[in-house]
N, C-alpha and C positions, 0 to 999 in steps of 0.2 A: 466489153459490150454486153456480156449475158449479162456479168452483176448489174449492168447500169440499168437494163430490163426488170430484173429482178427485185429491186429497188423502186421502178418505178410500179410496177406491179402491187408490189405491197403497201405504196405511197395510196395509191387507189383504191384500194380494196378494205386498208384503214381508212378512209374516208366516206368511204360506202357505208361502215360500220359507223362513223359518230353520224353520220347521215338518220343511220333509223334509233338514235338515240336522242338526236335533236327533235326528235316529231312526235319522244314517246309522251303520251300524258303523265299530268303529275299522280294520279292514281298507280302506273306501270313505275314512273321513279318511287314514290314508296314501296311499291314489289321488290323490286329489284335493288332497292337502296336495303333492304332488310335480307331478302336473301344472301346479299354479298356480304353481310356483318354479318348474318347469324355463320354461315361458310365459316369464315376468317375466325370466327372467334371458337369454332370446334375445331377449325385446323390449329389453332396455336392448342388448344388443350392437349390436342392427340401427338402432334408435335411432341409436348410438353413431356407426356405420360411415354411415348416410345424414346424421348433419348434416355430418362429416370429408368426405363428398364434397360436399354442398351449398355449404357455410358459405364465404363468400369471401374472410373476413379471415385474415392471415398467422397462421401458427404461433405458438403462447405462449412454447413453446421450438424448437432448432432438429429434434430428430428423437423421435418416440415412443417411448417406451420399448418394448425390442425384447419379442414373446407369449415365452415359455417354458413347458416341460412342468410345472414346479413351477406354475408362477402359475396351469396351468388346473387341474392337479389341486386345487391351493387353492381357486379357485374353485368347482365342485363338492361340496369338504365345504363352504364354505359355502352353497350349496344344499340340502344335507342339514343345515345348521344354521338354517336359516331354516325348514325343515319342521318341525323339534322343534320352534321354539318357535310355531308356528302350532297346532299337537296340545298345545303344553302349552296356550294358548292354548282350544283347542277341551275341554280337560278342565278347568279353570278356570271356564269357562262352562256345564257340563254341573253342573260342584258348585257355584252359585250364589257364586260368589267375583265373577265379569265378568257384570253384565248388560247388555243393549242396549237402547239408550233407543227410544221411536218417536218423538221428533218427526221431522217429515220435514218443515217447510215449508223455503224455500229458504233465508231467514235464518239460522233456527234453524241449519241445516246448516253454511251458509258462518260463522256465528261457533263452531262447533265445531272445523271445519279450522283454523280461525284460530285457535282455542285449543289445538290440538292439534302445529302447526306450531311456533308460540311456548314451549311447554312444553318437548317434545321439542328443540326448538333450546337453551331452558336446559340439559336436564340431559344435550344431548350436549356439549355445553361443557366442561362440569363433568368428563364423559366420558372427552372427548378432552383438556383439560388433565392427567388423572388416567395417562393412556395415555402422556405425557411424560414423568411418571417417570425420571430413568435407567434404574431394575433393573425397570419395570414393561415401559417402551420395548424393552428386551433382550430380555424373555422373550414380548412378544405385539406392540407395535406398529414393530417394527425393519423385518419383512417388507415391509409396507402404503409404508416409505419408501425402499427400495428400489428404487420410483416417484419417482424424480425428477421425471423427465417421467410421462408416462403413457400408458396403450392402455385398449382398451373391457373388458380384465379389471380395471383396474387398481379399480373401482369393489369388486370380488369379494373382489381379497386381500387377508382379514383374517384373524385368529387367532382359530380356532373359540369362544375365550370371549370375542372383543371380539363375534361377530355374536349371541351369545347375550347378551349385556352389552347390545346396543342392543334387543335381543328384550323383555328383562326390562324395561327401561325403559318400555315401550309398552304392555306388559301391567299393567303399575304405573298406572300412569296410567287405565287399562280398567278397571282394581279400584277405582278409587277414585271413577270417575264414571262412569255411565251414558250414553256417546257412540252415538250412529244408527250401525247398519251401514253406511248412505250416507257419513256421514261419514267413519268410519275405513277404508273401501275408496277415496276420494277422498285423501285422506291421504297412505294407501299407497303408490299412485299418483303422486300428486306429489312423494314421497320419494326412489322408483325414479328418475324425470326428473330432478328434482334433485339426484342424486346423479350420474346418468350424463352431465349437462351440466357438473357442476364438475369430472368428471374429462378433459375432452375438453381436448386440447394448442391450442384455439382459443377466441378469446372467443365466448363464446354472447349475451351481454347488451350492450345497449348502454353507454360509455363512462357516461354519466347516470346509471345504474343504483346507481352506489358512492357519489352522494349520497343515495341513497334508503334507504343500510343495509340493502342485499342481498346477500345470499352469492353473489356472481357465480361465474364461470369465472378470474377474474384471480385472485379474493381466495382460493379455495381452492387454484389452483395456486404461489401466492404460499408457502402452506403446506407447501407439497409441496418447494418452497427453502430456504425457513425454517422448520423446527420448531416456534419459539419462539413463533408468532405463526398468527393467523387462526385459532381453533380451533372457534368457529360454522360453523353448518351449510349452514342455508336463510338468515341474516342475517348482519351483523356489530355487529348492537346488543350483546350480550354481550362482544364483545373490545373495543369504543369504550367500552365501561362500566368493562372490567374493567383496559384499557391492555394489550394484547395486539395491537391492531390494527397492522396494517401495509401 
């Protein structure tokens, strides 16, 4: 009985909350669309920088890929390409294209991360094989491999229509199923981590990990050697399915 209050409680009070976000003007969603990427993109940096000082195990490779002025202005458009498509996102939603579901119990929740993880890990596969191209490779994903090794921008530099490419992808998926705010802000979340741990020049995961068909810290910078190969995100069930893995 408490939990089922307790739940309802929080059913309303998240509702209360997209309540004063559906009535913010689009001047307050650029605020707030730029705050919460500029956030996210010093939290994956610091992220970045405290496991490189924590972490004990040896280098992946022998030296980080050195920051350059190019790599950070890159990264900043794409901060301003992650806010576009957060507003296109926020206008989608306002013309009944994305609605948000309410279940909130905790299941409910964690099988949608789980659904949303698993999906997105497909169709950035499919993505990121598409981005190998040779004449596609030239014109948008050359930069990104320029990272040999890597450093805590190296997560950032993309080609303004690869971050709008993974944007559209996610919004695709919001249109077509009604997922919990909780869930796709937990998502998010472990997207950012996830991405800022396959870039780091150190294992993050334990050795065990790559029987479990997880997108470790080896298997992405594996990619980062090899082109040809590892093109999953969060897994490596797609490239052992597809013969891609290495």
């Amino acid at each position: 009985m408490t939990e089922g209050i307790f739940m309802n409680f929080n059913t309303t009070e998240l509702s209360g909350y997209l309540q004063i976000f559906w009535h913010f003007s689009w001047l307050e969603w650029i605020v707030f669309s730029l705050i919460i990427n500029v956030f996210l993109y010093l939290f994956s940096i610091g992220l970045y920088l405290f496991i490189e000082k924590t972490c004990p195990k040896s280098r992946l490779q022998e030296k980080n890929h050195p920051i350059t002025s190019s790599d950070f202005y890159l990264s900043i458009l794409t901060i301003a390409c992650n806010c576009l498509v957060l507003l296109l996102g926020v206008f989608l939603w306002k013309n009944g294209w994305i609605e948000v579901g309410n279940k909130e119990s905790a299941v409910w929740i964690v099988s949608e991360v789980v659904a949303l993880l698993l999906l997105m890990d497909l169709l950035m596969y499919f993505f990121h094989y598409a981005a190998h191209i040779p004449f596609v490779y030239t014109l948008l994903h050359g930069k990104h491999h320029e990272h040999i090794s890597t450093n805590y921008l190296s997560l950032f530099v993309l080609h303004p229509l690869e971050t709008i490419g993974f944007g559209v992808m996610m919004l695709v998926l919001l249109i077509c199923y009604p997922f919990s705010v909780v869930s796709i802000s937990i998502y998010l979340l472990l997207n950012l981590i996830w991405g800022t741990i396959g870039h780091l020049n150190r294992e993050f995961f334990p050795a065990k990990f790559d029987r479990y068909w997880i997108g470790t810290t080896r298997f992405h910078n594996q990619h980062h050697l090899d082109g040809s190969k590892n093109f999953g995100f969060y897994t490596s069930i797609w490239d052992r399915l597809f013969g891609t893995y290495k």
